[in-house]
N, C-alpha and C positions, 0 to 999 in steps of 0.2 A: 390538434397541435397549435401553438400559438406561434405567429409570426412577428417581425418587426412590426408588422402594419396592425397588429393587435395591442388592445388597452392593457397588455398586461403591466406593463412599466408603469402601468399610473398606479397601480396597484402598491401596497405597503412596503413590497417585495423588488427590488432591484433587475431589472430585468439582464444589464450586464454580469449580474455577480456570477449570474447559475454557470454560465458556459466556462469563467475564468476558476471557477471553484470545482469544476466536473472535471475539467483541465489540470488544476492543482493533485486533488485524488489519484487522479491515474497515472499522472508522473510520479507522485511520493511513491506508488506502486510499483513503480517501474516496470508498466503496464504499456503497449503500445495500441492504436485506437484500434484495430483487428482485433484483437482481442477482448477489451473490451464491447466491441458492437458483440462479436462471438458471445460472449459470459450472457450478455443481455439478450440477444435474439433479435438484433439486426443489422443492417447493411454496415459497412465502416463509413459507406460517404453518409448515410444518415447521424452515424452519429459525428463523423467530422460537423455535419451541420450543426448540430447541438453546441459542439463544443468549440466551433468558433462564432456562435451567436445568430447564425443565420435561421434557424429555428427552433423555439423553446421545446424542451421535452413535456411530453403529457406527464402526469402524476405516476401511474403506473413505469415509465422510464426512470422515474426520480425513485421510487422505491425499489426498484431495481439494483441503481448505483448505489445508496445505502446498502442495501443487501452485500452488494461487492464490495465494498469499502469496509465494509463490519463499521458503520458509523450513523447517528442520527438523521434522519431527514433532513432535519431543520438547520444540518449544515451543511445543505449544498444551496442555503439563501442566504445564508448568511456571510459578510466579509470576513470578520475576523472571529467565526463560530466552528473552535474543532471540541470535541469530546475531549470533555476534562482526566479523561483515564484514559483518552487514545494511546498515550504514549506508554503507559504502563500499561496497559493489556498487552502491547505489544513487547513489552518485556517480559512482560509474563509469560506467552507464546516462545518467547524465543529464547526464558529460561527450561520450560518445558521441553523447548526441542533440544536443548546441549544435554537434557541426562538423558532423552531419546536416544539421541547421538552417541551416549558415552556408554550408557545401555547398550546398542546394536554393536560398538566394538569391543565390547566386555564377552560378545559369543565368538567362539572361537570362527563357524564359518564366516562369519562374516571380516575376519581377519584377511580371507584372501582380496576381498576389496580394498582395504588397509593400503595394498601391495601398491593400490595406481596411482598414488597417492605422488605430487611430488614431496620432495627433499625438504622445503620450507611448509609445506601441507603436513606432514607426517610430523615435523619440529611443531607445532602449533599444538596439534590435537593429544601431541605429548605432552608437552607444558599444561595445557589449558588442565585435562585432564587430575593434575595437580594439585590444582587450585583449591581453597576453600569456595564454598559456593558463594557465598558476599563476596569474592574476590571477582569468579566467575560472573556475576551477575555486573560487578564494575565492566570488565572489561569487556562484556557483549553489549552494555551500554555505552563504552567509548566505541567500540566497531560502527556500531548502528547510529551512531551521532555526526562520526565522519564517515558512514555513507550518506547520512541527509544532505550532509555540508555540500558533499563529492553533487551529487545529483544535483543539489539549488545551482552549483556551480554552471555545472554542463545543460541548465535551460535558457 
């Protein structure tokens, strides 16, 4: 592991970026650091270290976070380095999961889950259900656009 007191900052690579970019990840997640140490396989204060800069992850930690993040390596060194399709895979996934969704309430038992639904929850998946899928696909891209907003917000 590399410390403060190690040449890694001299190196190509920014030694502040990794911690505020491993940081960045697991909020867009909305990931808390227990969890993450959990997913990776260690302590939380260890990786509190990580990710307030007190000590650099080894390689095998960084591919780790990639792993979890479903994102390249080489953007957790970089400032302004996200995955050019990040945003659309993730729409993609989350077009996949509404005919999931609309799948699993198209079977009748599963209708009795339906039931716990509140008032303005049960109005939603009515309506959405409606929709043309490019209609659908707008309006899981506005949901998911003001959840980033909501999130950046509340860091």
């Amino acid at each position: 592991m590399f410390t403060k007191e190690n040449n890694f900052h001299n190196s190509s690579l920014s030694y502040e970026i990794i911690p505020k970019r491993i940081k960045h990840f697991r909020i867009m997640e909305n990931y808390t650091q227990k969890y993450v140490a959990d997913k990776i396989g260690i302590s939380r204060q260890s990786y509190n270290h990580y990710e307030s800069g007190r000590v650099m992850p080894d390689i095998s930690i960084l591919f780790s976070l990639s792993e979890l993040y479903q994102i390249p390596i080489d953007c957790l060194f970089q400032q302004n380095s996200l995955p050019k399709n990040s945003f659309f895979s993730q729409l993609e996934r989350m077009s996949a999961y509404s005919k999931d969704f609309m799948d699993f309430f198209n079977k009748k038992d599963n209708m009795i889950k339906y039931h716990s639904l509140s008032r303005k929850e049960k109005q939603l998946v009515f309506y959405f259900k409606h929709l043309s899928d490019n209609t659908q696909k707008d309006f899981l891209i506005t949901i998911y656009i003001t959840y980033l907003h909501k999130l950046s917000q509340n860091a």
